[in-house]
LOKE-506383 format. One record per atom (N, C-alpha, C, O, CB): x, y, z; residue in one letter. Coordinates in steps of 0.1 Angstrom, whole numbers, plus 2048, in hexadecimal, padded with zeros to 3 digits. Glycine has a CB too. Example, Ala and Ser with C-alpha at 12.3 -4.5 7.8 and 13.67 -1.06 7.14 Angstrom:
8847C784Ea 87B7D384Ea 8847DF84Ea 88E7DF855a 8717D385Aa 8807EA847s 8897F5847s 88180084Fs 88680B850s 88D7FA839s 
END
This chain:
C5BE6AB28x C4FE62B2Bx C52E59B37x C5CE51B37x C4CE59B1Ex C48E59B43x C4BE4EB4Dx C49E45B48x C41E44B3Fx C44E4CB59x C52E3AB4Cx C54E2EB4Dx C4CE23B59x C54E24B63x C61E2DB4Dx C46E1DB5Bx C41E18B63x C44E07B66x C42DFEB5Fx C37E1CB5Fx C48E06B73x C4CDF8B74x C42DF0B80x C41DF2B8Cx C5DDF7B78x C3CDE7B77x C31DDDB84x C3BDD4B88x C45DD1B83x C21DD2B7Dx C36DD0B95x C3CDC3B99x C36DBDBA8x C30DC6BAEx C4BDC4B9Ax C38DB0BADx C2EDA9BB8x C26DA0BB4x C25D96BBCx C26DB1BBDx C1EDA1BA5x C12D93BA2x C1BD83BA7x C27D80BA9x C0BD91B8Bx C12D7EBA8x C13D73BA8x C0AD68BACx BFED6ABAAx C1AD72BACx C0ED59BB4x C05D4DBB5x C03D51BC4x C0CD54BCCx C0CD3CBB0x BF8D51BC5x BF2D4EBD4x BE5D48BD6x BDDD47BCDx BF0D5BBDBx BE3D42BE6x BD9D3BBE8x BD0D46BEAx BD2D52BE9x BDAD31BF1x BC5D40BEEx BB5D4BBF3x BBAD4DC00x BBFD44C06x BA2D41BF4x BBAD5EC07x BBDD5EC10x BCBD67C13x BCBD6EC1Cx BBCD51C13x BD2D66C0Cx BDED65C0Bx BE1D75C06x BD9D78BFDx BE1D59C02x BEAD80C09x BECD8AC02x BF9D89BF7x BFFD7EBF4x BEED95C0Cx BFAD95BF1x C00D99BE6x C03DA9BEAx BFCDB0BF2x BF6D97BDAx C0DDADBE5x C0FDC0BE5x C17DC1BD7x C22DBBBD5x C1ADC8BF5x C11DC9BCEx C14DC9BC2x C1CDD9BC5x C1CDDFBD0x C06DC7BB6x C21DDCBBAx C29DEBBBDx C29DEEBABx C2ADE5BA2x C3CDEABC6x C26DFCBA9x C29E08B9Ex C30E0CBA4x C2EE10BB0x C20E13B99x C40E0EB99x C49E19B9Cx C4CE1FB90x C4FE18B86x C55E15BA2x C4BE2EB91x C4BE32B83x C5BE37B85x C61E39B8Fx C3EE3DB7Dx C5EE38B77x C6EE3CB74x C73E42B67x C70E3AB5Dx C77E2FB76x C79E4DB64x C79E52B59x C70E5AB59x C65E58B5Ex C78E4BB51x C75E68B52x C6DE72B53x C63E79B5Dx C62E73B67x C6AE70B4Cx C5BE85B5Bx C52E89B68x C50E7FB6Ex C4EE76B67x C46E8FB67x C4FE7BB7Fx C49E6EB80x C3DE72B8Cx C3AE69B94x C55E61B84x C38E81B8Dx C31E84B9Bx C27E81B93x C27E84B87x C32E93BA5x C1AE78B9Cx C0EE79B9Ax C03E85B9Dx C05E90BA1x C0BE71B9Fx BFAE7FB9Ax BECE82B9Cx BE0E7ABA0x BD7E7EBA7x BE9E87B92x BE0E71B9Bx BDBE62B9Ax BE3E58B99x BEDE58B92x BD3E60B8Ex BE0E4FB9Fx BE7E40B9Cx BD8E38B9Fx BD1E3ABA9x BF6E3ABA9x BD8E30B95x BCAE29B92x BD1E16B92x BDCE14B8Dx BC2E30B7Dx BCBE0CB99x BCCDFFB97x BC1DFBB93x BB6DFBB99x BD1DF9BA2x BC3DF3B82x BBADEAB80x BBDDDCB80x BC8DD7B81x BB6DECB76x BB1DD6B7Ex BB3DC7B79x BAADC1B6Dx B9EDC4B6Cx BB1DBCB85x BB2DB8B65x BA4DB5B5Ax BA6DA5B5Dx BB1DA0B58x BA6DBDB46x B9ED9DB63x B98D90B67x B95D84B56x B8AD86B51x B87D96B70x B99D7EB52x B98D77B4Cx B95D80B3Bx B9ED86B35x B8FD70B54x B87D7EB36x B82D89B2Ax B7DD91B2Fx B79D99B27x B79D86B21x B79D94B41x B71DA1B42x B75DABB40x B80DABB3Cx B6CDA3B4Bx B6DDBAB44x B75DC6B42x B7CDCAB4Bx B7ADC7B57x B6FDCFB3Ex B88DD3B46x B91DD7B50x B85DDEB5Dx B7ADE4B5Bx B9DDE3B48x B8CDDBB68x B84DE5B72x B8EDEDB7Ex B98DE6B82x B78DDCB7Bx B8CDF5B81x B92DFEB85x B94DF7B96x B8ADF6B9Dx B8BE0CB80x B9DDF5B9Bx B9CDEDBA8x B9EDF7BB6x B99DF4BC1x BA6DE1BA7x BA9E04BB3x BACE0EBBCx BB0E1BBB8x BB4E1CBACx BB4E0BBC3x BB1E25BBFx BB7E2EBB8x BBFE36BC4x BBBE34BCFx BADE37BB0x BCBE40BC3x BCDE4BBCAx BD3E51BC5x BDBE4EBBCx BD0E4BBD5x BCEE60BCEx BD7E6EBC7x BDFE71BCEx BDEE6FBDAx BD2E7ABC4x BE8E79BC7x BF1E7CBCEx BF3E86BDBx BFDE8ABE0x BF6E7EBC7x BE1E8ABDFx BE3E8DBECx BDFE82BFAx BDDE85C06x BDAE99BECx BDFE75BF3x BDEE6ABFAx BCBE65BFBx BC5E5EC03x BE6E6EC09x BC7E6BBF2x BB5E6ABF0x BB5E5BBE7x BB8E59BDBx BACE7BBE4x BB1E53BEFx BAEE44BE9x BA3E41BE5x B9CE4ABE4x BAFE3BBF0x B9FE3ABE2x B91E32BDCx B93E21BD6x B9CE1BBD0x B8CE3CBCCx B86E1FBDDx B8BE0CBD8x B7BE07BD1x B70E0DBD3x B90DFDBECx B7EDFEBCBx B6FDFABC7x B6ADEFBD0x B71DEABD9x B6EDF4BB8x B5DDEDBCDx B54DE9BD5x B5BDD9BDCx B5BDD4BE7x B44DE7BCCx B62DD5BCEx B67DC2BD0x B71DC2BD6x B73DB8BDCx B6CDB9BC3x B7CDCFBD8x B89DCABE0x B88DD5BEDx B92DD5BF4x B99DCCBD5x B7EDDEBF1x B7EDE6BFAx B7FDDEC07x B78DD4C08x B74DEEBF8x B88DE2C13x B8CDD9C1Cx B95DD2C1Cx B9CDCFC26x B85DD3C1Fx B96DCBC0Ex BA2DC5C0Ex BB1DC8C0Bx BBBDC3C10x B9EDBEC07x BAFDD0C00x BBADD8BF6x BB8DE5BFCx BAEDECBFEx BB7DD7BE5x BC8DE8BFEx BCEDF9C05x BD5DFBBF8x BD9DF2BF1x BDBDFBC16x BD5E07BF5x BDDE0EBEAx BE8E16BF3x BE3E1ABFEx BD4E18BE0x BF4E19BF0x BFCE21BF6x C03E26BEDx C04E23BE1x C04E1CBFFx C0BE33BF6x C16E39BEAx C1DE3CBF1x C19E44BF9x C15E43BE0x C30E37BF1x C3DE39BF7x C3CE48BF8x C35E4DBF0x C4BE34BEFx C43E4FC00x C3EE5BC05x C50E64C00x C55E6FC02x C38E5AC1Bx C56E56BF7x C65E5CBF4x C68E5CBE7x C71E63BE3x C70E56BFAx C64E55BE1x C63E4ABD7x C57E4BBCAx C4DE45BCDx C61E3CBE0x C56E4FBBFx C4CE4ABB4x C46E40BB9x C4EE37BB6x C51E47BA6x C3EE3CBBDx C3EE2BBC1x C30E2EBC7x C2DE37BCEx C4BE23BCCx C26E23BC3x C1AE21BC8x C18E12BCAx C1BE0BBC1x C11E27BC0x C13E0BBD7x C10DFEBDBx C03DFABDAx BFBE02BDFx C13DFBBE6x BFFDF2BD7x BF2DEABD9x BF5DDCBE1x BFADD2BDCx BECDE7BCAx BF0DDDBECx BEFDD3BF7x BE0DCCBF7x BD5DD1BF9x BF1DDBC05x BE2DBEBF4x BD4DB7BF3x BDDDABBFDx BE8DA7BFDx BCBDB2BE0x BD1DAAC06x BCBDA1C0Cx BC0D9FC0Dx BB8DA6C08x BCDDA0C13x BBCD91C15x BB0D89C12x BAFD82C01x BA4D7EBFDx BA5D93C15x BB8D81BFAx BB7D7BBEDx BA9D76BEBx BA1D76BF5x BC1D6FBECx BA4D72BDEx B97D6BBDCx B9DD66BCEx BA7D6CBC9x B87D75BDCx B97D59BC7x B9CD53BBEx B94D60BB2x B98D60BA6x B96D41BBFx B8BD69BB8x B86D74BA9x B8AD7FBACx B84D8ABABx B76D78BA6x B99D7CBB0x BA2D8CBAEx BAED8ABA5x BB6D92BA1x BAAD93BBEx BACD78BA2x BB5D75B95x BB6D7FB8Bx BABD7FB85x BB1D6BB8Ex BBCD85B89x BBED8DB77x BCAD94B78x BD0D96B83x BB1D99B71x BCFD9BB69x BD8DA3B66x BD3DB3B6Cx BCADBAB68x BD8DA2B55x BDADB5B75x BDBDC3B80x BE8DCEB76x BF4DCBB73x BE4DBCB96x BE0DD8B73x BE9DE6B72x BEADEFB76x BDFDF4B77x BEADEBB6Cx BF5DF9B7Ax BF7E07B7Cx BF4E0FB6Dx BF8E0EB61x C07E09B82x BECE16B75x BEAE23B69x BECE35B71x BE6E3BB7Ax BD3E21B63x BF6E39B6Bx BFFE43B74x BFBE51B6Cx C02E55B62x C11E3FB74x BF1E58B72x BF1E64B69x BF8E6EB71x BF9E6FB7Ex BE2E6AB65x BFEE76B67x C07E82B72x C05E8AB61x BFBE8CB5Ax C1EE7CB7Bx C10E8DB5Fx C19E95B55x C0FE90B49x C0AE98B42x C2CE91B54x C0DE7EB47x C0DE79B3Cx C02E6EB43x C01E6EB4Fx C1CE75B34x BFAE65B3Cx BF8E5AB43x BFDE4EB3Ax BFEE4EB2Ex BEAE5AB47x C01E46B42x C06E3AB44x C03E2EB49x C02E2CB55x C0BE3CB48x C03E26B41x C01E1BB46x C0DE0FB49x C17E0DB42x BF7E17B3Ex C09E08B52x C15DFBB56x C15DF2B4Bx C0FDF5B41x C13DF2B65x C1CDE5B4Ex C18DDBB43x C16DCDB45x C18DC3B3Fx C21DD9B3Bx C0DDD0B57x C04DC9B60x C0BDBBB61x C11DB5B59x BF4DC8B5Ax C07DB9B6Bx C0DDAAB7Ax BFFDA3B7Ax BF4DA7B7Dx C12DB1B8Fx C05D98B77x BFAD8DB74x BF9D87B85x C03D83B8Cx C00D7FB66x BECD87B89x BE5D7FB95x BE2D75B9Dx BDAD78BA6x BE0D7DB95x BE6D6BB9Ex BDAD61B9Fx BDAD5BBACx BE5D5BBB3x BDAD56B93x BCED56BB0x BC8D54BBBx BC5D46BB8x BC2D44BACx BBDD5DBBFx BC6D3BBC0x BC0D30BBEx BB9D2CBCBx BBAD31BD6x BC8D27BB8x BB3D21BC8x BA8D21BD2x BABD12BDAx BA3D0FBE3x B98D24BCAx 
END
């Protein structure tokens, strides 16, 4: 079973970037998908980026421009690069790693202040 390790959240101002990283470890670890969410306070989780592993990305409407998804080209490892912070990108951010199995991280807490 992959193992998945988040890491990067933290305190920042508005403005300000962050680069979060999934590294998966243990067992199969090639993708197919690597999906980043965030779930904002009680709302619902929403899906914030995605890429496959032929490097085909997708962002949603709120972080598009701002947030690059990447993936180490050596390494299990996928990045999420946000800049331009906003105080409503505060929330709990996860890797969800489908390959072999899917998987989820055990998400890096946010926050943006203003």
């Amino acid at each position: 079973q992959v193992q998945l390790v988040e890491s990067g959240g933290g305190l920042v101002q508005a403005g300000g970037s962050l680069r979060l990283s999934c590294e998966a470890s243990e067992g199969p670890s090639e993708f197919y998908v690597v999906h980043w969410y965030r779930q904002r306070d009680e709302k619902q989780r929403e899906l914030v980026a995605v890429i496959s592993k032929w490097n085909f990305t997708k962002y949603s409407d709120a972080v598009r421009g701002r947030f690059t998804i990447t993936q180490d080209s050596a390494k299990p490892l996928v990045f999420l690069q946000m800049n331009t912070l906003m105080p409503e990108d505060t929330g709990v951010y996860s890797c969800r790693w489908s390959g072999a199995s899917d998987v989820w991280g055990q998400g890096t807490q946010v926050t943006v202040s203003s």
